[in-house]
C-alpha positions in Angstrom: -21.8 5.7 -13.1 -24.6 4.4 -11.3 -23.6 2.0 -8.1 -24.3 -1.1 -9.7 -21.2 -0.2 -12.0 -18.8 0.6 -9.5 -15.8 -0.8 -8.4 -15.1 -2.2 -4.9 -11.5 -2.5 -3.9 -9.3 -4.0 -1.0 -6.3 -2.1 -0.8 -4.1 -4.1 1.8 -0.6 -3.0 2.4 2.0 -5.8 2.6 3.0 -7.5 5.7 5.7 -6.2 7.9 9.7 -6.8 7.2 12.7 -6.0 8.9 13.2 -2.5 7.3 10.2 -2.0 8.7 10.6 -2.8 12.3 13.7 -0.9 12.7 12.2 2.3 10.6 14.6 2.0 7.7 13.5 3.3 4.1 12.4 0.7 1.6 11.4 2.3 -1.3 12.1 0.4 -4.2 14.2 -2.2 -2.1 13.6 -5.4 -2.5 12.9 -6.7 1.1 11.6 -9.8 1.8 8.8 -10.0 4.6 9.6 -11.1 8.0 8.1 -14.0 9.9 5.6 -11.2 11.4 5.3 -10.1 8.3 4.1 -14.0 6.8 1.9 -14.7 9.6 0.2 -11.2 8.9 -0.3 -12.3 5.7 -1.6 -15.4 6.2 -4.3 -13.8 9.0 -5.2 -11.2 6.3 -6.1 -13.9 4.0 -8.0 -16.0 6.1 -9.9 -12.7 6.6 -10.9 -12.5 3.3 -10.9 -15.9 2.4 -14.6 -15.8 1.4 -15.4 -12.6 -0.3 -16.1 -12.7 -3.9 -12.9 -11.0 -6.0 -12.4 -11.0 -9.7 -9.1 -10.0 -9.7 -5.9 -9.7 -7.2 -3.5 -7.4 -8.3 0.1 -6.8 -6.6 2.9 -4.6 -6.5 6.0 -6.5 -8.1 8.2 -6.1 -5.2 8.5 -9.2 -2.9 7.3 -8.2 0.3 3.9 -7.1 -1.7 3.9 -10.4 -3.7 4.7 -12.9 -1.0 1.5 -10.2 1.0 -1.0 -10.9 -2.1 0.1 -14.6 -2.8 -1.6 -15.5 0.7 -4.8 -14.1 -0.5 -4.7 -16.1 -3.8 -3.7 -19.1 -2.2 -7.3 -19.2 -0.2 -9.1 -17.8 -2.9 -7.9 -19.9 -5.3 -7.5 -16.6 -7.8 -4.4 -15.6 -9.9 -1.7 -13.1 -8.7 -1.2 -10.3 -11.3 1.4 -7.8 -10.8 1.8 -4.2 -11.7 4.8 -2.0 -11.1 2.4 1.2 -11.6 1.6 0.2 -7.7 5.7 -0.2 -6.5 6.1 2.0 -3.3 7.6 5.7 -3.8 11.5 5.8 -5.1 13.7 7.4 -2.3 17.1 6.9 -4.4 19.9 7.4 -2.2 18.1 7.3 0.8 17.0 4.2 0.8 18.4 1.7 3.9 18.7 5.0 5.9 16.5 5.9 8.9 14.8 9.0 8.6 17.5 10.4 11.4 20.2 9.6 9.6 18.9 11.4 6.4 18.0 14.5 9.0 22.2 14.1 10.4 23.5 14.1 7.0 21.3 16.5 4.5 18.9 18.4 7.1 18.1 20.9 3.5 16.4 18.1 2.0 14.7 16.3 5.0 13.4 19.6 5.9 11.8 19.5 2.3 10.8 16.1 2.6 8.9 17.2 5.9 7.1 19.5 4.2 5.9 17.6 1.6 6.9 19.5 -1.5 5.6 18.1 -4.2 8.0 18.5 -6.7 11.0 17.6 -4.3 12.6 14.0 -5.8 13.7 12.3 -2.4 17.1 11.6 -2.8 17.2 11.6 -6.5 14.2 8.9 -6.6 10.6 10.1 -6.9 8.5 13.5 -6.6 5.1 13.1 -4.6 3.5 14.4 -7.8 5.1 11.8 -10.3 4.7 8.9 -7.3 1.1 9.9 -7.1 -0.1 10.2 -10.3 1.8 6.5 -10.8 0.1 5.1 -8.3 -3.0 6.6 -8.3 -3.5 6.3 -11.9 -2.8 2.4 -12.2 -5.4 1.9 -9.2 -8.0 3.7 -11.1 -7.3 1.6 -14.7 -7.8 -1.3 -12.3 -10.6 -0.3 -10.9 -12.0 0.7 -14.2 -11.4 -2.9 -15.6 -13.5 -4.0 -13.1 -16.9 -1.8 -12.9 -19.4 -3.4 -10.8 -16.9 -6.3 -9.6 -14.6 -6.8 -6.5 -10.7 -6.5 -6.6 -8.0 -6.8 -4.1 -4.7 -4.4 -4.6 -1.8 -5.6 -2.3 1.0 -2.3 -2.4 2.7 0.1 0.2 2.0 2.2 2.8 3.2 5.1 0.4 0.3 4.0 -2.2 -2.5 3.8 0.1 -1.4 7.1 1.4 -2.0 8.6 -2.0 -5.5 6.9 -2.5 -6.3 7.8 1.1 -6.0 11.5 -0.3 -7.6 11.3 -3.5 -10.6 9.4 -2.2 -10.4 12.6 0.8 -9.6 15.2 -1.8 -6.6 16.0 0.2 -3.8 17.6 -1.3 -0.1 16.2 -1.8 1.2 18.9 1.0 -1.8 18.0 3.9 -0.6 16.5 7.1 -1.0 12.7 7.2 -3.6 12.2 10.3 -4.8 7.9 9.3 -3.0 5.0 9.7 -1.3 2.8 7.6 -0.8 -0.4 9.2 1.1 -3.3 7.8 -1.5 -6.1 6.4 -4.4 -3.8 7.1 -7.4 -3.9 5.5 -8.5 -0.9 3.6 -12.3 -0.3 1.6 -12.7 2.0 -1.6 -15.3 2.5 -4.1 -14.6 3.6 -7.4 -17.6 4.9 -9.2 -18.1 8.1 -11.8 -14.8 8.6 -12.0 -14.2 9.1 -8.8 -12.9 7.3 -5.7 -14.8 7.2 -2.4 -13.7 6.2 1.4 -15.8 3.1 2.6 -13.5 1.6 5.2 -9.7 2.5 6.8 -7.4 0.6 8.9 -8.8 -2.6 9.1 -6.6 -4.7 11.6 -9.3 -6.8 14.0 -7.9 -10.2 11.9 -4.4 -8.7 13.7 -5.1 -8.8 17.1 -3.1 -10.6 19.0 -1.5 -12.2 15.9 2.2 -11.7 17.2 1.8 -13.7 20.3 -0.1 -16.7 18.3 1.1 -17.0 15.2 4.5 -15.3 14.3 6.4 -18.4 14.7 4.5 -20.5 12.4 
């Protein structure tokens, strides 16, 4: 695909909650962000407020919506959602801290630090069936799309997977980047293939809690 036909994409993670403050799992939990969270969102937006996007796509879980609704609401775009882009499923584990999970089944926290790739985390998902999910409904986006700009608001589980595909890193490879809340991430998608631009974004962040939280 030549690079006229390819695919920018802004994959943001959503704005902090409460989970995520006090290092609980979320998962497939419905959480709601928290006013950190909103005024992340808000300073994300006004961010991108002036790039040209044909298309903002979110997860369908709440703390990714409310995330995502911020950029359509200075962009003046629609807000489609996709479950294909939902965080990881943790089952049973989810509300627990990783230490309580450690205390109370130490087998399967032992093979959730390694990273098996088959292992479903407390009955939920495998990192290979999360992956391929995830991964896969980023790249039909980004193929609906060739030579335009989209924005994909999702979790910090998602954009650890695209991280690794755009790296070719394996499933099982220590995680070594970031994954800020309301950070800005770059990708291009072009031959089939995704490609690293840009990681981490958070300058629109700086000093945000300070200023702006209790707006």
């Amino acid at each position: 695909m030549p690079l006229e036909g390819a695919t920018r994409i802004l994959a943001i993670r959503h704005g902090e909650t409460a989970w995520n403050h006090v290092a609980r799992i979320q998962g497939h939990t419905d959480i709601p962000l928290n006013a950190v969270g909103r005024a992340q969102a808000r300073a994300m937006a006004r961010a991108l407020h002036d790039q040209q996007l044909a298309a903002i796509y979110s997860s369908d879980l709440q703390r990714a919506q409310a995330t995502a609704l911020a950029l359509a609401e200075v962009t003046g775009l629609g807000l489609s959602l996709d479950p294909g882009l939902r965080e990881r499923a943790f089952g049973r584990y989810e509300g627990l801290s990783w230490e309580q999970v450690r205390e109370s089944h130490p087998d399967d926290a032992e093979r959730w630090r390694r990273r098996e790739p088959d292992f479903a985390v407390g009955g939920g998902e495998s990192l290979q069936t999360f992956s391929a999910r995830c991964v896969g409904a980023v790249l039909r986006l980004a193929q609906r799309h060739a030579g335009q700009q989209i924005a994909i608001v999702a979790h910090g589980g998602v954009l650890d997977c695209l991280y690794r595909a755009a790296c070719g890193l394996g499933l099982q490879a220590a995680r070594g980047w970031p994954l800020g809340n309301a950070t800005i991430n770059r990708l291009l998608f072009a031959g089939g293939q995704l490609t690293l631009v840009g990681w981490n974004d958070d300058q629109h962040l700086l000093g945000l809690v300070a200023d702006d939280a209790s707006a």
